[in-house]
C-alpha positions in Angstrom: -7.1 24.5 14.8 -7.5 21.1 12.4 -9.8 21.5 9.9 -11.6 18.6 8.7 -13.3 20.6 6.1 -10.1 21.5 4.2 -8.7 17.8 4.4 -11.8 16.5 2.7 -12.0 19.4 -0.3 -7.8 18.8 -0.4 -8.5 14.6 -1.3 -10.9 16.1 -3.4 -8.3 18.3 -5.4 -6.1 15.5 -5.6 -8.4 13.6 -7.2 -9.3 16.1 -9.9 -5.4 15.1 -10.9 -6.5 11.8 -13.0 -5.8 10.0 -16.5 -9.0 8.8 -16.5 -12.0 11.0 -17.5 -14.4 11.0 -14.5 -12.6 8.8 -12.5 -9.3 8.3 -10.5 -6.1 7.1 -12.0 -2.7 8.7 -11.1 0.5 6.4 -11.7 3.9 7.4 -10.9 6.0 9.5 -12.8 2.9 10.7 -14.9 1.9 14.2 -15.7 -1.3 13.9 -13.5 1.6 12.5 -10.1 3.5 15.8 -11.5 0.6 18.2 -11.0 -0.3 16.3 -7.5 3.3 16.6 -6.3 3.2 20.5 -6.8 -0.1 20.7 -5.1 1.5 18.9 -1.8 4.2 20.8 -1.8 2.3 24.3 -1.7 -0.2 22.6 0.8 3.7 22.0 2.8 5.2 25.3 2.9 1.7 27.1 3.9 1.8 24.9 6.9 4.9 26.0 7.7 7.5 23.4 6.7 10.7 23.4 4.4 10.0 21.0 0.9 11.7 19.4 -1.5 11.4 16.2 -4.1 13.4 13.5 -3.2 15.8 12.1 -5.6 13.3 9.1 -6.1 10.3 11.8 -6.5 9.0 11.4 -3.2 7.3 14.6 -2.0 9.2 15.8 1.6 8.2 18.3 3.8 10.3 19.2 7.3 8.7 21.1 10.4 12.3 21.6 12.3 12.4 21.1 15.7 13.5 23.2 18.5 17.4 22.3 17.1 18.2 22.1 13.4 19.2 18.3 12.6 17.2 16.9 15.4 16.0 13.0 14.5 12.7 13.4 12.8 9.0 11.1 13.1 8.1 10.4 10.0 4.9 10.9 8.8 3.0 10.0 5.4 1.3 7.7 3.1 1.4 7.4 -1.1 0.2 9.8 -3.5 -0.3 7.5 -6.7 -3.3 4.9 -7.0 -4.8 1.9 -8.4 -6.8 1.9 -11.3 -10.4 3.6 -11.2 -9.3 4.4 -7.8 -10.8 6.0 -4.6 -9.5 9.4 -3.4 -8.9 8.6 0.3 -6.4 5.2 -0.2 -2.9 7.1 0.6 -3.7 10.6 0.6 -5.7 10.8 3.6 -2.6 9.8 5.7 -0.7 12.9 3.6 -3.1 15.5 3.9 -4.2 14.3 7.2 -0.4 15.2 8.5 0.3 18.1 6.8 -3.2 19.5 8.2 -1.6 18.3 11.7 1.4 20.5 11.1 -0.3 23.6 10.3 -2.1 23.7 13.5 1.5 23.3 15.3 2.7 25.5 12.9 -0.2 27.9 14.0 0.4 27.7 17.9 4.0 27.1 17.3 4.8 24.3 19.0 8.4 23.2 18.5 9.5 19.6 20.2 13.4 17.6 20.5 12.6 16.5 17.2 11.4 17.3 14.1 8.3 16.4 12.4 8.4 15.5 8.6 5.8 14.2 6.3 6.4 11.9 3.2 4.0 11.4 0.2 5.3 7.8 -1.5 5.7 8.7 -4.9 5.0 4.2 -5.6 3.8 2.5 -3.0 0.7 0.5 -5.4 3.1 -0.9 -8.2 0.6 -0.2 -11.1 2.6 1.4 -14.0 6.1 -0.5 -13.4 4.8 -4.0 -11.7 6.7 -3.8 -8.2 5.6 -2.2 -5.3 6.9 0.2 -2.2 9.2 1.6 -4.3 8.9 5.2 -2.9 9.1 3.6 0.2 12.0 1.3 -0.5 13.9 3.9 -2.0 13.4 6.0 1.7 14.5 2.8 3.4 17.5 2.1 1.3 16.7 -1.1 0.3 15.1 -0.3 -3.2 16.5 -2.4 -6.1 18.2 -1.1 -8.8 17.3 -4.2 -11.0 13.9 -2.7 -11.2 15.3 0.3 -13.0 14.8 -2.1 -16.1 11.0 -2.5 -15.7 8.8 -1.8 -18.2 4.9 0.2 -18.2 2.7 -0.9 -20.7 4.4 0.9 -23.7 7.6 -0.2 -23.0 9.3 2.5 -21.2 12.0 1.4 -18.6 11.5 3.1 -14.7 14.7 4.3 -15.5 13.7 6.4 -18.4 10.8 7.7 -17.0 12.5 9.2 -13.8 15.5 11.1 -16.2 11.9 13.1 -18.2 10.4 13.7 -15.0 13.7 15.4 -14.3 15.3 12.7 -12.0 18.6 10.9 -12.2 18.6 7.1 -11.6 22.1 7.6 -10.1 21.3 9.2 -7.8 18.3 7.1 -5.7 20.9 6.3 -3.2 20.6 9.6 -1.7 17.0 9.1 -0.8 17.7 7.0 1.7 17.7 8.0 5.1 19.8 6.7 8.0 18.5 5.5 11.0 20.0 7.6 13.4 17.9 10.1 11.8 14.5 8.6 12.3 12.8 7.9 15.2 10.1 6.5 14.0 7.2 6.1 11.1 3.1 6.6 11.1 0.8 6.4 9.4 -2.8 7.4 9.0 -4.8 5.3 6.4 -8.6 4.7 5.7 -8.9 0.7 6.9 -9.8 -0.8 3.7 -11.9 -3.5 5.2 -15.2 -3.8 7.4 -14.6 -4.0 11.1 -14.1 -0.4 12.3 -17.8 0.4 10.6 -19.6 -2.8 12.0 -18.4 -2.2 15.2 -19.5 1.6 15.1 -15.9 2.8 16.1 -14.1 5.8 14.0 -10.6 4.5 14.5 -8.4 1.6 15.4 -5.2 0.9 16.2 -3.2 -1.2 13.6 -1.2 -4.6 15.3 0.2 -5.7 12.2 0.5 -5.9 8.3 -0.5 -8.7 6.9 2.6 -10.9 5.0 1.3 -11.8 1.5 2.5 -14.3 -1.2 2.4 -13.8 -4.7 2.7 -16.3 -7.3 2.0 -16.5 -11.2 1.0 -20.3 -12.4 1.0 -21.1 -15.9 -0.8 -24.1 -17.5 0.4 -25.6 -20.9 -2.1 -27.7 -22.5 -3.3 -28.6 -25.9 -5.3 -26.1 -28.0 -7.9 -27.8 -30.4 -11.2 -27.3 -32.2 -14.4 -26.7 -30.0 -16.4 -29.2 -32.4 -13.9 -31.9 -32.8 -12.2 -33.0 -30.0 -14.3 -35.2 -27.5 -14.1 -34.2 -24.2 -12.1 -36.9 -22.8 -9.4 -36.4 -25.1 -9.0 -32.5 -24.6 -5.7 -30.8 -22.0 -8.2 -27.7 -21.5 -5.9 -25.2 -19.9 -9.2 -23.4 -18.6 -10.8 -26.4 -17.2 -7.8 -26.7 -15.2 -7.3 -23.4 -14.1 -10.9 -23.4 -13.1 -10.2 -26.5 -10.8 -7.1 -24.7 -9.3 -8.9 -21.2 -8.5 -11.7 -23.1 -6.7 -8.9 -24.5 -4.4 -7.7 -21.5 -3.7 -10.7 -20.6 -2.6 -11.2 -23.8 -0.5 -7.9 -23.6 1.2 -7.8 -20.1 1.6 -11.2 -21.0 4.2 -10.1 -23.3 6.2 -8.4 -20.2 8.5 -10.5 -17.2 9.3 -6.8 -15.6 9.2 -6.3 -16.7 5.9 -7.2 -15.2 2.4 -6.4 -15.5 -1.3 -7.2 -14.4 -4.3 -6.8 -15.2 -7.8 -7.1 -11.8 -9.2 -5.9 -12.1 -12.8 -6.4 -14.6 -15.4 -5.4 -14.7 -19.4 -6.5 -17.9 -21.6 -4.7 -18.3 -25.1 -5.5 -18.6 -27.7 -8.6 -16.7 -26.6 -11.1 -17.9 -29.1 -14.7 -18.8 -28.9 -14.6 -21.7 -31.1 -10.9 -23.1 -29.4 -9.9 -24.8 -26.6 -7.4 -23.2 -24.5 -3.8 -24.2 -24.4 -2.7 -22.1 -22.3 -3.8 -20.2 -19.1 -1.8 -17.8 -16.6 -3.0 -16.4 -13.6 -1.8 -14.7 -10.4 -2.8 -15.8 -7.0 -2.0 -13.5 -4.1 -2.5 -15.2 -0.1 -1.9 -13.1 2.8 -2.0 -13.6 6.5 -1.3 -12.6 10.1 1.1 -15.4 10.4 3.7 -16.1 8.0 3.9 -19.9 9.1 0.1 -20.0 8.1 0.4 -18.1 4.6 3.8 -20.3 4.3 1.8 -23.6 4.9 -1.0 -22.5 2.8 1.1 -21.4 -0.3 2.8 -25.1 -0.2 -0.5 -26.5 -0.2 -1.5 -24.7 -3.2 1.4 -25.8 -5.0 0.7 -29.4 -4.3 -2.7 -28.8 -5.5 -1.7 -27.2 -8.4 0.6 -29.9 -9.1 -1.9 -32.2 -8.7 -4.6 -31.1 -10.5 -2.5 -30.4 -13.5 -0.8 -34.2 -13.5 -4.1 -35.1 -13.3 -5.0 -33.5 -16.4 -2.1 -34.6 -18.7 -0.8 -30.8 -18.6 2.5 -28.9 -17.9 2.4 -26.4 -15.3 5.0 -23.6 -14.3 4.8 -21.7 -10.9 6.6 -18.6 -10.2 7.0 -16.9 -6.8 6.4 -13.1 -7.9 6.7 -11.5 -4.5 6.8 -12.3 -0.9 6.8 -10.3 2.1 6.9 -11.4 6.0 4.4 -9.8 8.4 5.1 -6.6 9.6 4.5 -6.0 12.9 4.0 -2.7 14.6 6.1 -1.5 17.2 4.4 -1.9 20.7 5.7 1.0 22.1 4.2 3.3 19.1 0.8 1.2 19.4 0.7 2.7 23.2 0.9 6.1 22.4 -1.7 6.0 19.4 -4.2 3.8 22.3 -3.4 6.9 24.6 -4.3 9.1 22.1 -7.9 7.4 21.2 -8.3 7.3 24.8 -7.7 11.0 25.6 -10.8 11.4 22.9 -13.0 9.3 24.6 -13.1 7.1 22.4 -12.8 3.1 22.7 -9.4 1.5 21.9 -9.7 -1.3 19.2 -6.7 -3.1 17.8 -7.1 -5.0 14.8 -4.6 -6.0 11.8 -3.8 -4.5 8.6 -4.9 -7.2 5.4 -3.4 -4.8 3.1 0.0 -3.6 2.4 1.2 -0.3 3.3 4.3 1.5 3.1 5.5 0.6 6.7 6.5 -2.5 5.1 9.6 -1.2 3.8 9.7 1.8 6.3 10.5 -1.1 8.9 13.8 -1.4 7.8 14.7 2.1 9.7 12.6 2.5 11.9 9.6 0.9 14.1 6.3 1.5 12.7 3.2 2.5 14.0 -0.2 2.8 12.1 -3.6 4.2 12.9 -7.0 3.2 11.1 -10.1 5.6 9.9 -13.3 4.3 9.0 -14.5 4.3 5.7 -18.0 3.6 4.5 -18.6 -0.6 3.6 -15.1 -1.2 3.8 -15.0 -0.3 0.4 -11.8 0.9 -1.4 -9.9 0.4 -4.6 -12.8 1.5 -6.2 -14.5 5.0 -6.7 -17.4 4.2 -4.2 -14.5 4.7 -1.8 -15.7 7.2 1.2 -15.2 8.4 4.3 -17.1 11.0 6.5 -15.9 14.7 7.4 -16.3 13.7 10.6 -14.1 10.6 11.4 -11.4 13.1 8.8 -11.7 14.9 11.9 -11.8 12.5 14.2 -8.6 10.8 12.7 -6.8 14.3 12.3 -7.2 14.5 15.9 -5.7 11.6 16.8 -3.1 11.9 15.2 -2.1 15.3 16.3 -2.1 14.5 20.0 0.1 11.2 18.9 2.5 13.9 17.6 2.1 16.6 20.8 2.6 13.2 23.3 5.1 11.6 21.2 8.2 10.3 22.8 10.7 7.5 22.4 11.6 6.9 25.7 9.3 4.0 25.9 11.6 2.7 22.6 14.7 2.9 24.5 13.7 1.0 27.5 11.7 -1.6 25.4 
């Protein structure tokens, strides 16, 4: 039998393990992802499945099938967060599978394949700057250039995985092959408002949203507040202002479109100086990548624009870019079955934020399932869910796993 009860009070242990007094920070490699990772691990074996820690640090747990070596699903989420997190964002989808395996484990129920769950030990990017790297690592396509990234005290990835006990030589070997995997879910709080205006607990994911990712820096002139007239000032600020309201403006001219200026620095940063230089980060994301494509080139014309305009150098860096990631049809079929078969109605809808099926699409086909969570709120500690869509969601998921087949793969 699931137990919603124990999946809420196990997000709740998991978020006792936290840097930040009365709150929720846990980045990877840390102490506080150490003490989580042991916890998975014994929450794993009770439910009846062999574990171990990836070479990259990802926590792995293995419910054989009825042969040994049989293909596996894949099953999981991330178990580090964003600052002054919520507790559901990524370890609802772990705790949510491994409480799906113990009620296997309990009737034992064996199938052709074997069932394993993943908890990302990076899939938010916060203490190295580069995201999915759990994931990426899993999928074989994590880059060893980021080895050399630095946290905010200047330690290197690649130190930080040789004192947690790991050996940067050998990520390699946490990558599967695709022969071996039939396919990846995931269960994951939706992040956004749609399920809870609609009144639905679930919904079926179509897609993750592509996103762009740029850094733009403006050079001006810095001078004294009281002395320069206004009409002979290069106010890096002033200009920056200008080019974050056009973000916004062209960001709404799609209802499929969104971006976000989500960081900004001015220098020299004094009250009584004009700035001479500002940086800031604009992130768009869409269903479509021609749409986020067209929309990032208008912002750099913009940008351009306004900062010619203005008398003022300008530098614009691509940081990151992903395509959209769709999810496999086939997988999306079985999930709508599964809502179905609880009586529940079927509503697809698309993913605006990024997820570790991003990089997991590189092995396999991806399928995704949405729980409700209160306001659409998360990133933040007012982050919640009820015990009851837990359940709900648990559910789901389980009969996805009883029903699962990849026949309807093959003759896609």
């Amino acid at each position: 039998m699931l137990d919603p009860a124990r999946i809420m009070q196990r997000c709740d242990a998991l978020a006792r393990h936290s840097e930040l007094a009365g709150g929720l920070t846990r980045v990877f490699l840390s102490p506080e992802s150490r003490a989580a990772n042991a916890l998975v691990l014994g929450w794993m074996r009770e439910a009846g499945m062999q574990t171990r820690l990836d070479p990259f640090g990802n926590v792995v747990g293995r419910y054989e099938g009825e042969r040994p070596a049989a293909p596996a699903l894949l099953l999981g989420s991330h178990l580090d967060t964003v600052r002054e997190a919520g507790k559901y964002d990524g370890m609802l989808g772990v705790v949510s599978a491994i409480e799906c395996v113990h009620a296997l484990n309990a009737s034992r129920k064996r199938f052709p394949f074997a069932v394993e769950v993943i908890g990302f030990g990076d899939e938010e990017g916060v203490r190295f700057g580069a995201t999915l790297l759990g994931s990426r690592a899993v999928a074989g396509t994590f880059d060893e250039k980021v080895l050399q990234a630095k946290d905010k005290d200047g330690i290197a990835l690649s130190d930080a995985l040789r004192t947690f006990g790991l050996d940067p030589a050998r990520i390699k070997d946490a990558a599967r092959r695709r022969q071996d995997v039939l396919a990846y879910a995931e269960l994951h709080i939706e992040q956004g408002p749609v399920l809870e205006a609609e009144g639905l607990p679930v919904g079926v994911v179509t897609a993750i949203n592509g996103f762009s990712r740029l850094r733009v820096t403006l050079r001006g002139t810095a001078g004294h507040a009281g002395t320069v007239p206004m009409h002979l000032r290069r106010d890096a600020l002033a200009a920056a202002a200008e080019c974050v309201l056009a973000v916004e403006r062209i960001a709404s001219r799609n209802a499929e479109l969104v971006g976000t200026v989500g960081r900004i620095e001015a220098r020299p940063g004094a009250i009584n100086v004009i700035p001479g230089e500002v940086m800031f980060t604009v992130d768009v994301r869409a269903p479509k990548d021609d749409l986020r494509k067209k929309a990032t080139a208008a912002l750099r014309h913009e940008f351009e624009s306004i900062s010619q305009k203005r008398k003022l150098q300008i530098e614009i860096e691509m940081l990151q870019e992903h395509d959209v990631t769709a999810c496999a049809p086939w997988l999306m079929a079985q999930f709508e079955r599964a809502v179905a078969a609880e009586g529940l109605k079927v509503r697809r809808l698309p993913s605006g934020a990024g997820h570790d099926g991003m990089a997991m699409r590189a092995i396999a086909d991806v399928g995704m399932l949405f729980v409700r969570c209160k306001g659409g709120i998360s990133h933040h500690p007012a982050e919640s869910i009820s015990e009851e869509d837990a359940g709900v969601g648990a559910r789901i998921l389980l009969r996805f796993i009883e029903n699962f087949t990849d026949d309807e793969r093959l003759s896609a």
